[in-house]
N, C-alpha and C positions, 0 to 999 in steps of 0.2 A: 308328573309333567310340571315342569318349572315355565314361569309366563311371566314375564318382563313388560310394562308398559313402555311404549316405544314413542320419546319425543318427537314430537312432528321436524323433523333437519330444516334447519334455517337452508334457505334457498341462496344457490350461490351464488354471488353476483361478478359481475367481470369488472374486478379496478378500476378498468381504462373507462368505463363508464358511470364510475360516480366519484364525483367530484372531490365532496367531505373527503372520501377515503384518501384521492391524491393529494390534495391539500394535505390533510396531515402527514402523509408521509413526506411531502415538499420541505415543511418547515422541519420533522426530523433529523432530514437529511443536514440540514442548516445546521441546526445543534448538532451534531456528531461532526461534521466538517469543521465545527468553530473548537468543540471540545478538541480534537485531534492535532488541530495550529495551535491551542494551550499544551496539549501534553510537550507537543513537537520541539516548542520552547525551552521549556522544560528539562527534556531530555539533552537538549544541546546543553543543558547549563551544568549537570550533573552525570554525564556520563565517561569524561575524565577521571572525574574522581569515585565513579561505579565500577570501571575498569582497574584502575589504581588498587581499589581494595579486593576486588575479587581476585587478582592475580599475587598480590601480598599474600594476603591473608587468608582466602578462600581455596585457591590450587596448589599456591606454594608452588611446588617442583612439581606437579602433575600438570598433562596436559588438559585432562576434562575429568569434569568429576559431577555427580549429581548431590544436587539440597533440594530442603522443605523448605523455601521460603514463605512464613505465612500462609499455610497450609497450600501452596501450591508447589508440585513439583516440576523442577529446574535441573536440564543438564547445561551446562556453564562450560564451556572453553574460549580459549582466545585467538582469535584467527588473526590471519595476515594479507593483507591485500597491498600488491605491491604497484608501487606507481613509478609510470614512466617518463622522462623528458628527452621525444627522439626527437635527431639530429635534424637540421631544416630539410633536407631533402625528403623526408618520409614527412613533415607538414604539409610540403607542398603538392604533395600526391595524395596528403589528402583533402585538400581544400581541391585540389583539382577534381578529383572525385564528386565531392560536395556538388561543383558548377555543373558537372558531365550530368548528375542527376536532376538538379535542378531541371535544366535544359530539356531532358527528356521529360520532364514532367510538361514544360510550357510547351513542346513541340506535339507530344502527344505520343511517341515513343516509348515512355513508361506505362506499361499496365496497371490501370485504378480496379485493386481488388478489393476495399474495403473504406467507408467512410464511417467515421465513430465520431458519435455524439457523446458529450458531456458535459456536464455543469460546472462552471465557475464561480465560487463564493469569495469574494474580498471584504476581508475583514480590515 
């Protein structure tokens, strides 16, 4: 018979009740919010020319194809998202829409199924 001493389990406590623990994840959350507006940057600044080369040089003539970039694996293609400019009559049905909603929200007419919270950081 095999017999293991058994650490006594750290006792677990409920988040919402201590502090330290929220705090740190508060200001966490901060860093990762601020990191995220740098990458975000970033990416706008370089992702022309990430597109540029991966369709040159990385697909050529295929539509998708998979790499190891830096030891992570990548399946890579190039989509298409097409945008529209409709005619003013289809604006104004939908602005009219917009007010028709609005309206039932102030009248009381619209059903409130959900109210969500979340944090705003300005950097």
């Amino acid at each position: 018979m095999i017999t293991t001493k058994q650490q006594p389990q750290a006792q677990i406590i409920n988040p919402y009740q201590n502090e330290k623990f929220l705090e740190e994840a508060f200001i966490r959350l901060c860093e990762i919010r601020k990191q995220i507006q740098e990458l975000q940057k970033e990416e706008e600044q370089i992702k022309d020319w990430a597109q540029y080369y991966a369709e040159e040089y990385l697909l050529k003539d295929e539509k998708t194809a998979t790499f190891d970039i830096n030891g992570i694996t990548a399946t890579i293609s190039v989509n298409f998202r097409r945008v529209y400019d409709y005619p003013d009559e289809i604006k104004q049905l939908e602005e009219t829409l917009k007010k028709k909603k609005k309206e039932s929200e102030l009248n009381g007419t619209a059903k409130l199924i959900a109210v969500n919270r979340y944090l705003v950081f300005k950097f």
